[in-house]
C-alpha positions in Angstrom: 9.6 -89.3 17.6 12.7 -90.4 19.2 14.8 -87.6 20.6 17.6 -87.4 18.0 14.8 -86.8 15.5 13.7 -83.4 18.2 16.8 -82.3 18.1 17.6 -82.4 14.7 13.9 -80.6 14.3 14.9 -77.7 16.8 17.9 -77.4 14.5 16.3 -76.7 11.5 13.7 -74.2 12.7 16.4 -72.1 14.2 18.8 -72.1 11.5 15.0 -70.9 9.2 14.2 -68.4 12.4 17.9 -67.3 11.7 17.4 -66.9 8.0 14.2 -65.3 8.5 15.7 -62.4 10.8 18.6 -61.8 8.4 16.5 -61.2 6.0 14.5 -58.8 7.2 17.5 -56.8 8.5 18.4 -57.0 5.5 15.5 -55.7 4.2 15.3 -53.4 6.6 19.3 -51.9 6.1 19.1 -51.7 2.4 15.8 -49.9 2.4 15.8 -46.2 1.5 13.2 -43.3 2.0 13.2 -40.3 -0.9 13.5 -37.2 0.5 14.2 -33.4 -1.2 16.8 -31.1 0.5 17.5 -27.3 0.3 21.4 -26.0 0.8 21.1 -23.7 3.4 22.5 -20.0 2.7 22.1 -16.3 4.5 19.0 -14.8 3.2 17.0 -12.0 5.3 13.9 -12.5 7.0 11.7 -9.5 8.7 9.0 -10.2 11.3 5.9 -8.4 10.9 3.0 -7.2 12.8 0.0 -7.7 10.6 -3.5 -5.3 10.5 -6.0 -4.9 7.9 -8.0 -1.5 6.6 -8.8 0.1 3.6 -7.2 2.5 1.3 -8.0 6.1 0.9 -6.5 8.6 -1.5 -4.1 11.5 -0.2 -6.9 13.9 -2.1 -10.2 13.0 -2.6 -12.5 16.2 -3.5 -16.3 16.4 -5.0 -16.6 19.4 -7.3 -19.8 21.4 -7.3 -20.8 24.2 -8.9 -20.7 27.8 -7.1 -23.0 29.6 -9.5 -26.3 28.6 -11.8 -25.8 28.3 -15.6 -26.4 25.9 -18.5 -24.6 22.8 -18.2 -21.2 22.8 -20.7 -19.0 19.4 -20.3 -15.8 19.8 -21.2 -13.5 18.2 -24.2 -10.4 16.4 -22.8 -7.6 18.1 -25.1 -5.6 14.8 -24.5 -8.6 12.8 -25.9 -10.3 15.1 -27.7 -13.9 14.1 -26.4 -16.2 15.1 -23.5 -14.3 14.7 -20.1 -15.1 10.7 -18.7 -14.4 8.8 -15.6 -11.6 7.5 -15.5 -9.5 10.2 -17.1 -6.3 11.7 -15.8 -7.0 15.5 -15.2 -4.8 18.1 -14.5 -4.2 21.1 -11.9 -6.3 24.4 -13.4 -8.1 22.7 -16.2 -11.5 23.4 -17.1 -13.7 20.5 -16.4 -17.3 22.0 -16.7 -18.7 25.7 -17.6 -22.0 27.3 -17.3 -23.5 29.5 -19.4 -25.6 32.4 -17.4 -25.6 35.4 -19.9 -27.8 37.2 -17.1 -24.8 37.1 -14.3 -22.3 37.9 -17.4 -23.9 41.0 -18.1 -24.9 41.9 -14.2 -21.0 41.6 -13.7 -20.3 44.2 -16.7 -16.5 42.9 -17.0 -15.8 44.9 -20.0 -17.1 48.5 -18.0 -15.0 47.6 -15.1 -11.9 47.3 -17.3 -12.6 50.3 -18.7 -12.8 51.7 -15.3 -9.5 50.3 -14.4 -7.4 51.1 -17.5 -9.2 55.2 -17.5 -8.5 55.0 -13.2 -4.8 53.8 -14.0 -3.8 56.6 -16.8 -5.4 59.4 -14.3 -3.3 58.0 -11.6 -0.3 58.1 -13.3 -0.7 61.3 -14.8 -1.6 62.8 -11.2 1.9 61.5 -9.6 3.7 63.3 -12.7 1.5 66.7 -11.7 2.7 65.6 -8.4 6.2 65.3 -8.5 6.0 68.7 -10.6 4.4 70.2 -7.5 1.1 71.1 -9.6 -1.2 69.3 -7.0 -1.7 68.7 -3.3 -0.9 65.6 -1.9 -4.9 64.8 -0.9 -6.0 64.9 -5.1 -2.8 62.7 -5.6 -4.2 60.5 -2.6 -8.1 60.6 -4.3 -6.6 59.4 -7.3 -4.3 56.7 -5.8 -7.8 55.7 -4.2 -10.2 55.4 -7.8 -7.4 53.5 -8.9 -7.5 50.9 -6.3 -10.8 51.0 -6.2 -11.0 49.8 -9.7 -8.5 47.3 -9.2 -10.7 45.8 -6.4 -13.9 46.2 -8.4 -12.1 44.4 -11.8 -10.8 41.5 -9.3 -14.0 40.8 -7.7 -15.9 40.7 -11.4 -12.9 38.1 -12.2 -13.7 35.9 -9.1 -17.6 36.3 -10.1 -17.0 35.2 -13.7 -14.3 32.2 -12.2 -17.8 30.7 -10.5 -19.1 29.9 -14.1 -16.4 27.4 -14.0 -15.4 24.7 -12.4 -11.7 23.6 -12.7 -9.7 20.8 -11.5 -8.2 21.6 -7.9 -5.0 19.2 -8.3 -3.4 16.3 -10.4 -5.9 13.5 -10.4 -8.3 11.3 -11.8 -12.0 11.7 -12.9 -13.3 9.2 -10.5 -17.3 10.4 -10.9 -18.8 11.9 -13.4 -22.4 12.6 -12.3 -24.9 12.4 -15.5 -26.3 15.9 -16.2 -27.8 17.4 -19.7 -25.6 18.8 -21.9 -27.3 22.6 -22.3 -30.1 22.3 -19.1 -29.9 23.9 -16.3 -27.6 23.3 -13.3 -27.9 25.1 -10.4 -25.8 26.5 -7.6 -24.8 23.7 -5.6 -24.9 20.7 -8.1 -21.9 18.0 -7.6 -20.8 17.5 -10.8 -17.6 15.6 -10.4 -15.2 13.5 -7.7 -11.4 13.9 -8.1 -8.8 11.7 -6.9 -4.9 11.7 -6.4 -3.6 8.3 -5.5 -0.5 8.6 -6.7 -0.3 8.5 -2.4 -2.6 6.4 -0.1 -3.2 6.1 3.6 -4.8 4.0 5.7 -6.1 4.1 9.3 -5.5 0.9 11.2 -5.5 -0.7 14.8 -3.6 -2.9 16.5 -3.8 -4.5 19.5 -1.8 -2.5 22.4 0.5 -5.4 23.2 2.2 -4.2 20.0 2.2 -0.7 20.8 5.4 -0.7 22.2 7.4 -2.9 19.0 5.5 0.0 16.6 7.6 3.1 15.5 6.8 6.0 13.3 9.0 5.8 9.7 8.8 1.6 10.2 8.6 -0.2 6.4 4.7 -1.4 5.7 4.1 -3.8 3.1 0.8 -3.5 1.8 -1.3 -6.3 -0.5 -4.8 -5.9 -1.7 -6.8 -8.8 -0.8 -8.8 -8.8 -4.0 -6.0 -9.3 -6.4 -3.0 -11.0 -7.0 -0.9 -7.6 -7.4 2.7 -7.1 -6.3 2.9 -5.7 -3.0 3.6 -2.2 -2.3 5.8 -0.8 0.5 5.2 2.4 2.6 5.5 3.5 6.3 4.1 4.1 9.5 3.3 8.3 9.6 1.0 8.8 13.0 0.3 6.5 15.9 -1.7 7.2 18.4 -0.5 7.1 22.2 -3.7 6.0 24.0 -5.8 2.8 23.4 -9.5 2.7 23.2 -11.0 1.8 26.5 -13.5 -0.8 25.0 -11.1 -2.6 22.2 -7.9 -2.1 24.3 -6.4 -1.5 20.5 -4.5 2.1 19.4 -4.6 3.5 16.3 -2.0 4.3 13.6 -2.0 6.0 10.4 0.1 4.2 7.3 0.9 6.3 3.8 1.6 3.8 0.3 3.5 5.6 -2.0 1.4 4.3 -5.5 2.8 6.0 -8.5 2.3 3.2 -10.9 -1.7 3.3 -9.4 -1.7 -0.2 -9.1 -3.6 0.0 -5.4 -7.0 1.5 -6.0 -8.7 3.6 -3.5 -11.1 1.5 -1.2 -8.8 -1.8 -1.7 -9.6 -4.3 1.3 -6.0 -4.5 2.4 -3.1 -6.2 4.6 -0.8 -4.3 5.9 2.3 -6.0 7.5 4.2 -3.5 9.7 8.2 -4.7 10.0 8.9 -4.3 13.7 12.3 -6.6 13.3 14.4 -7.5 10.3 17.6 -9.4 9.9 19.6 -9.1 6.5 21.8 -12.0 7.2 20.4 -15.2 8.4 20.0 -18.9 8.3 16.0 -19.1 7.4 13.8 -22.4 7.6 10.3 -23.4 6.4 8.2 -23.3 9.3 6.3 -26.7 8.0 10.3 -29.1 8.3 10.2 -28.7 12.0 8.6 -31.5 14.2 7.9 -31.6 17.9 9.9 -34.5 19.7 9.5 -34.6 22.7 8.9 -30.3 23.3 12.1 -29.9 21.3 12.4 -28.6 18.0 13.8 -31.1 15.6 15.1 -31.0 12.2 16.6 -33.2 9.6 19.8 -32.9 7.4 21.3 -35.1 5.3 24.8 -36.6 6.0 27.1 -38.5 3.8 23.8 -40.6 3.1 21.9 -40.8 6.4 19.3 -38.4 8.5 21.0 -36.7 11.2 18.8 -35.2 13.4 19.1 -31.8 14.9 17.7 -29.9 17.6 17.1 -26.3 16.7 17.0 -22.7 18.5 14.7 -20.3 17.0 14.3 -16.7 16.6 12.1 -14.2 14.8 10.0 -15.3 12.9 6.9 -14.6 10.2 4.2 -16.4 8.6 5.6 -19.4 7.0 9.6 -18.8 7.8 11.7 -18.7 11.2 14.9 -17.5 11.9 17.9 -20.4 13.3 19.7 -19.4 16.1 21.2 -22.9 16.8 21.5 -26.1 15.5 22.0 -25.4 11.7 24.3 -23.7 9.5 25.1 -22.4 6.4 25.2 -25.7 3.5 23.6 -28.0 5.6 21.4 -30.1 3.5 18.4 -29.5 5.1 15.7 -32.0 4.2 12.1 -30.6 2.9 10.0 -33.2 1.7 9.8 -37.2 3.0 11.2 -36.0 6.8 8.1 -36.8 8.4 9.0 -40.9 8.8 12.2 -40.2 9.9 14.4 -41.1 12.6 17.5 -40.9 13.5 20.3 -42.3 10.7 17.6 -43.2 8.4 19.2 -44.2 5.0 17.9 -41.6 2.5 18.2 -40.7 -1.0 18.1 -37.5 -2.5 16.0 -36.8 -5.2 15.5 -33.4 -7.3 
């Protein structure tokens, strides 16, 4: 091959080599990666401190009867059937009776009001003599005394025939209802029922004592039971305690969940997230849009078409959100989905 023909050869393979290249940059400059954005606006964000414990009821009481007797359940009047669990009782009612003719009669109610209405009249009559100066002040004082006497004596036979019955103590709910036979015989002693207010709930928890210092009493707690999908509730740090356990190194504090709805069942498994900061007016990023280049924080926007990058300052933060101190602001496009190939001035296109 003579050397025109090399030349001419060298030609032609870099004017392809040329094609080649322009082509790919070509390729490469027209090319365009799908990405979703998110206008950033103000929202709030809280950081929490987060603990787990159960719930108790504000009120949790069993009931037992004070006195033997025939067992006598109840009718609900709001039902209009024997008293079960579950039902909402009220402050006062009768919830179970028992039938003891023997202590009835030993009490003699009907002689001691007798007693008290014959005691009354006599003492009445004797401050009229009295006041007439018809007797001494000693039989007015004897008769003052029978009459007190048999007010004592009526009161006592009222608290006697009370233990017969047992009545509901507060507002609540029927949470046990122990099985006994209607008519046998119960005696002194026997826990015949559980009531519950949790119209209010507390619960102990610990934290570790790091923390102790960020925790206040009156601080918002939002509570969530673990074993459903319920909305959460909010409530607020009551108690804490000022010394740590020497073992754990963790201190104690008391929480209290208003509940009125009773959506949060006593016992619950539940997290309790204690709000030790909280911003109303910030700019707020996903956690999961912010990559690690190089130690700094890096985000991506989009602009008139193209990736920027930008390095961010951070702030508070919570489980899946942080607060931006730097580096964004309010209507940036911030770019949420397809950011994790990016560089740089990346050609993108938005997609909804």
């Amino acid at each position: 091959m003579n050397k025109r023909s090399l030349i001419l050869l060298g030609l032609a393979f870099l004017v392809l080599g040329t094609s080649c290249k322009q082509e790919t940059m070509s390729i490469q400059t027209s090319s365009t990666i799908p990405v979703r954005v998110s206008e950033l606006a103000p929202k709030s964000i809280q950081e929490v401190v987060t603990a787990t414990g159960t719930a108790f009821p504000i009120r949790d009481l069993n009931l037992a009867t004070e006195q033997g007797g025939r067992y006598q359940l109840r009718t609900n009047p709001r039902t209009g059937v024997p008293f079960r669990m579950g039902d909402p009782v009220r402050a006062n009612e009768v919830l179970v009776a028992l039938d003891n003719p023997e202590v009835v009669n030993s009490i003699a109610m009907d002689s001691k009001k007798l007693q008290f209405d014959s005691a009354q009249r006599e003492y009445t009559k004797q401050q009229s003599i009295y006041d007439k100066g018809g007797i001494t002040l000693k039989e007015l004082s004897d008769a003052e005394r029978a009459f007190v006497d048999a007010k004592h004596s009526i009161e006592s036979a009222t608290l006697a025939l009370d233990k017969l019955e047992v009545k509901v103590p507060f507002d609540g709910v029927l949470a046990d209802l122990p099985h006994l036979t209607q008519g046998g015989w119960t005696a002194s002693g026997t826990l015949v029922a559980r009531i519950v207010d949790y119209s209010r709930l507390y619960a102990d928890l610990t934290l570790p004592g790091k923390e102790m210092d960020r925790v206040a009493r009156g601080q918002a707690v939002v509570v969530n039971d673990y074993g459903t999908a319920k909305s959460a509730l909010t409530g607020a740090v009551t108690q804490i305690s000022p010394a740590l356990d020497a073992t754990s190194r963790m201190f104690k504090l008391k929480v209290e969940i208003p509940n009125p709805n009773l959506v949060l069942k006593p016992g619950s498994f539940i997290k309790a997230d204690i709000v030790v900061q909280n911003k109303a007016e910030a700019i707020v990023i996903p956690k999961s849009v912010i990559l690690d280049r190089g130690g700094n924080k890096i985000v991506y926007v989009v602009d008139r078409g193209l990736a920027a990058e930008r390095r961010i300052k951070t702030g508070i933060e919570n489980k899946d959100e942080v607060e931006i101190l730097d580096g964004l602001r309010a209507k940036d496009q911030l770019i949420i989905e397809g950011f994790e190939t990016l560089r740089a001035r990346s050609q993108v296109k938005v997609i909804q």
